[in-house]
C-alpha positions as CSV (number, residue, x, y, z in Angstrom):
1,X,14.1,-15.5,-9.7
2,X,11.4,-15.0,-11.9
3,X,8.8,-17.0,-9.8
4,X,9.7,-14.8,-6.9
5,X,8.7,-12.1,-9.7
6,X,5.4,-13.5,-10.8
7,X,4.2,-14.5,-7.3
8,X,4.6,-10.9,-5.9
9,X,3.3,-9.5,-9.5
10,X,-0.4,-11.6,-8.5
11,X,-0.2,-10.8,-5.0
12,X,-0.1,-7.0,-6.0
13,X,-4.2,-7.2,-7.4
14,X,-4.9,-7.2,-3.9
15,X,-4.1,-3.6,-2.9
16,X,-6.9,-2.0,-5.3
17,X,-9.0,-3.4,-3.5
18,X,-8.0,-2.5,0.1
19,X,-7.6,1.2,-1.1
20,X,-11.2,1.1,-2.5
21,X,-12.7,-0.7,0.7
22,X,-10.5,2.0,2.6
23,X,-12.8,4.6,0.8
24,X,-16.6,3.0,0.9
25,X,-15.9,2.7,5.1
26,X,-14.4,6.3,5.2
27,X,-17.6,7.2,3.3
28,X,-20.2,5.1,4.9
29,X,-18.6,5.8,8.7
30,X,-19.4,9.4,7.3
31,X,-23.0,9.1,6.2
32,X,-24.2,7.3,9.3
33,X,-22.5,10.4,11.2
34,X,-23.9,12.7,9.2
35,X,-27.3,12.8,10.6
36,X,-26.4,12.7,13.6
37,X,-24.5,15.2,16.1
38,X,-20.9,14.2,16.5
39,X,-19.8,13.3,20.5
40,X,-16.4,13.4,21.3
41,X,-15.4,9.9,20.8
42,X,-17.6,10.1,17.0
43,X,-15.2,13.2,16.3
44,X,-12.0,11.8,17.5
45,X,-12.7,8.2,16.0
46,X,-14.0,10.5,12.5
47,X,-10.2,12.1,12.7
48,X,-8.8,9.0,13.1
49,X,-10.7,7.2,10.0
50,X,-10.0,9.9,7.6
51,X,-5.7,9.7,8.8
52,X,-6.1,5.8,8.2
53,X,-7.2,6.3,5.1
54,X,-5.0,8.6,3.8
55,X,-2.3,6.5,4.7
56,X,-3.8,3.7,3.1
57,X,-4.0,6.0,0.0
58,X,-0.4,7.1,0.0
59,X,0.4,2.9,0.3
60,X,-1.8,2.5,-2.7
61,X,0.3,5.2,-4.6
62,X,3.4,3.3,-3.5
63,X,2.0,-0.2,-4.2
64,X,0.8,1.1,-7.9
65,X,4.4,2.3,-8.9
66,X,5.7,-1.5,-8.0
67,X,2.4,-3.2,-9.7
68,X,3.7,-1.0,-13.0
69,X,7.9,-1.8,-12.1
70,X,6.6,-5.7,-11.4
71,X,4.3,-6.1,-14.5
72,X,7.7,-5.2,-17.1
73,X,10.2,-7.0,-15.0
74,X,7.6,-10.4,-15.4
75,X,7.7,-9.5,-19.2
76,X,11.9,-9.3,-19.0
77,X,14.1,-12.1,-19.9
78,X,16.0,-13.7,-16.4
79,X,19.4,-12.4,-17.7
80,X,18.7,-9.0,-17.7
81,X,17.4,-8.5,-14.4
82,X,20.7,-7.4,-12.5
83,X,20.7,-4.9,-15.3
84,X,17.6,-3.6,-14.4
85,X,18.2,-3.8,-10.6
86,X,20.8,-1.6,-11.4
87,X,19.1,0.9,-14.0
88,X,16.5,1.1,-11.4
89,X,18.6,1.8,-8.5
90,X,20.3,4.6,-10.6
91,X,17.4,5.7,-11.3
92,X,15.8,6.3,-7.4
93,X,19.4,7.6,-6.6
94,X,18.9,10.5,-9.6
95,X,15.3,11.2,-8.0
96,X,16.6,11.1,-4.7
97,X,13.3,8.6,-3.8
98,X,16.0,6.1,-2.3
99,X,18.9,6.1,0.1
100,X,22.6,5.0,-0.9
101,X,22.3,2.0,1.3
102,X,19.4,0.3,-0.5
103,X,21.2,-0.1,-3.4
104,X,21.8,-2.8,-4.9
105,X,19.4,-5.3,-2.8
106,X,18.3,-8.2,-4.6
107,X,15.6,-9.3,-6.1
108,X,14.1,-11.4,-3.4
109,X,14.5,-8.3,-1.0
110,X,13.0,-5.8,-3.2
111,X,9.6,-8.3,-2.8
112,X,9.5,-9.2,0.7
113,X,9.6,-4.8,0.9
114,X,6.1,-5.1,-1.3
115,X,4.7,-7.7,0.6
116,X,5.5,-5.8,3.6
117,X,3.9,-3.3,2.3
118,X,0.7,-5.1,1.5
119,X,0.8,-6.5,4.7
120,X,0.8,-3.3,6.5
121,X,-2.0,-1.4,4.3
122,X,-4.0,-4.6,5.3
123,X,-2.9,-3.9,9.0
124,X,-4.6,-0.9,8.7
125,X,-7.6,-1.1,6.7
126,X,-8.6,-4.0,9.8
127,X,-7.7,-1.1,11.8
128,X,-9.6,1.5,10.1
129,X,-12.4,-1.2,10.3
130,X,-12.1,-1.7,13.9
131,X,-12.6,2.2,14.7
132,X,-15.8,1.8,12.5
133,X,-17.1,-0.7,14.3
134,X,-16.1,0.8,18.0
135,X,-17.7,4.4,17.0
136,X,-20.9,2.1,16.2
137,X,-20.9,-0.1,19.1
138,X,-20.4,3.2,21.6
């Protein structure tokens, strides 16, 4: 279990670093607008960018909060981790962040949902990207 652990633990570096691209092409697609009267497809493709990217932001919140849960369960003895499945369920349940029939998912489940995760923030930087480069090309 704990390998399943570690590998999502690594993978997590990666979102960082789509949130932060996210922001330098919301930010460049802005400057080259900027001089530079906006036509309907510039506006509508500007609208776009900016939604993308706040998305992307709100996965990075998300992805952060498991970096930080992922980073103490790698430093936890194997034993303990049904404990802390548990404590953490409890926990989401008090805060109401988390329905009554995602409790008590395992281990491997709770990953493949943060993978899925990183997958789709991915999903749509490429398609933040893409916007960028059709609002150029037109």
């Amino acid at each position: 279990m704990i390998n399943i652990i570690h590998l999502t633990r690594a993978s997590l570096s990666y979102y960082k670093t789509i949130d932060v691209s996210s922001s330098i092409l919301l930010l460049i697609f802005l400057t080259l607008n900027f001089f530079q009267s906006l036509s309907y497809i510039s506006s509508i493709c500007l609208i776009l960018n900016a939604i993308l990217a706040i998305i992307i932001k709100y996965y990075s919140l998300r992805l952060s909060i498991d970096k930080q849960l992922f980073n103490y369960l790698a430093e936890q003895p194997n034993e303990s981790l049904p404990e802390q499945a548990k404590a953490l369920d409890n926990s989401l349940l008090l805060l109401q962040l988390s329905s009554q029939r995602k409790i008590n998912r395992d281990w491997v489940d709770r990953c493949l949902a943060t993978f899925r995760m990183i997958k789709q923030q991915f999903i749509l930087f490429i398609l933040q990207a893409f916007i960028c480069l059709l609002n150029v090309l037109i």
